[in-house]
N, C-alpha and C positions, 0 to 999 in steps of 0.2 A: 855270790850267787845271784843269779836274778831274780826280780821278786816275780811274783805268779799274778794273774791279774787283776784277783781281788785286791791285793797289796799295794798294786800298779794304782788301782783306781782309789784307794781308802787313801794313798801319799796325792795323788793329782786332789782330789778331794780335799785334804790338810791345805797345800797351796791355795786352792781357791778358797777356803774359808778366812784363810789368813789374811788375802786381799781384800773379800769381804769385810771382814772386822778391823780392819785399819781404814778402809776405803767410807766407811760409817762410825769408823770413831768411837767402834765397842767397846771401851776396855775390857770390859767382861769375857765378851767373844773373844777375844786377842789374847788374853790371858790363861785363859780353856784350854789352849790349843800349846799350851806348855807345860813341860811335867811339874809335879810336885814336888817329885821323887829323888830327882837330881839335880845336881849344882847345875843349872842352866845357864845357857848364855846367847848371847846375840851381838854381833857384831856385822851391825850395819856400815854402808858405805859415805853417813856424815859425820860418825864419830868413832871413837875408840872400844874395846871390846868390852862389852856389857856383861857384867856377869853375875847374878843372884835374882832371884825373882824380886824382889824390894827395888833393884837399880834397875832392874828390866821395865816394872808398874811405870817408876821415875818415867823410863826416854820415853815409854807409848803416854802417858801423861803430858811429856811436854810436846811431843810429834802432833798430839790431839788438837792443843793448841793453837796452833799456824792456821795461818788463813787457808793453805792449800790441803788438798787431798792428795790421798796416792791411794793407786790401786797399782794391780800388776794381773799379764795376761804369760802363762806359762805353758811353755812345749817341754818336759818332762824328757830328758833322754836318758839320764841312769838312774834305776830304780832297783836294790839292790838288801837285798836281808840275810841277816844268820842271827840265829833263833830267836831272839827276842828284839833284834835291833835295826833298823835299816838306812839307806841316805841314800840321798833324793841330789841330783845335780842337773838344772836344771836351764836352758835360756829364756828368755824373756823379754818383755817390755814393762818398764817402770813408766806409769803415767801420771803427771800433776795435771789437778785443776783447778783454776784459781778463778772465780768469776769469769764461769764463762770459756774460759780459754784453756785449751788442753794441750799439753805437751807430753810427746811418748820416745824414750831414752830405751836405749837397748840394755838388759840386765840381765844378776846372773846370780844363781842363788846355789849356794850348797847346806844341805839341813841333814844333821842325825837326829834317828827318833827310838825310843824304845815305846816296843807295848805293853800295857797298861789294862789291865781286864780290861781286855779286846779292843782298847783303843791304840790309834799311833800318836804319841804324844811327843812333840821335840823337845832336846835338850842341847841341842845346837841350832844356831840359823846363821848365817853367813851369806849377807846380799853384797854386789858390788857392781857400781857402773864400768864401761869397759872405759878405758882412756877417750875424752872429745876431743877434737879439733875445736882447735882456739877460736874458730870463729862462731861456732855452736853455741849459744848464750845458756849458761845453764840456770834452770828452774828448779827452784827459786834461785835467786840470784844469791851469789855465795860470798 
């Protein structure tokens, strides 16, 4: 079912907070924005599938690390609920910046969330870059 637009806006909302708190290197904010409640997971597009809040802390830990930032800028096209739960599928752009210099990669995220007195908290995340052409250098260099 589609979500309504409060929904609409509290999941675009989640998104952006998300990029904010990676993009600043929150762990705190970054870790807010994932449930307690369930076995959670994350399965970003430079490793393998993340799974338990402990291993999740770990990768935003060593992501913090790196000299680069990433942010992400998202256009929300399926936003989607039944009763408690909803997912978000989403395109984008994935941005590094590294001293100065910004590079923006096209990205794609699919997240489920349950609510949580009244908040949407995710228990899945799932980003991915779409295939580059060989000649596109990727950032960071891999």
């Amino acid at each position: 079912m589609n979500a309504d637009s409060g929904t609409r806006k509290a999941l675009t909302k989640w998104l952006d907070d998300f990029s904010h708190g990676v993009e600043n290197r929150d762990l705190q904010e970054t870790l807010e924005l994932f449930s307690s409640r369930a076995e959670v997971s994350v399965w970003p597009s430079e490793t393998d599938l993340i799974s338990g809040r402990t291993s999740i802390e770990s990768f935003f830990r060593s992501l913090y690390e790196q000299p680069f930032t990433i942010a992400w800028t998202w256009q929300p096209q399926i936003v989607s609920t039944i009763d408690n739960a909803a997912w978000v599928a989403t395109d984008g752009e994935e941005i590094y910046s590294l001293e100065g210099d910004e590079r923006r990669y096209p990205y794609r995220v699919t997240a489920i969330f349950e609510r949580d007195s009244g908040r949407w908290l995710c228990v899945h995340f799932h980003g991915s870059e779409p295939a580059r052409h060989e000649e596109e250098t990727a950032y960071p260099p891999k």
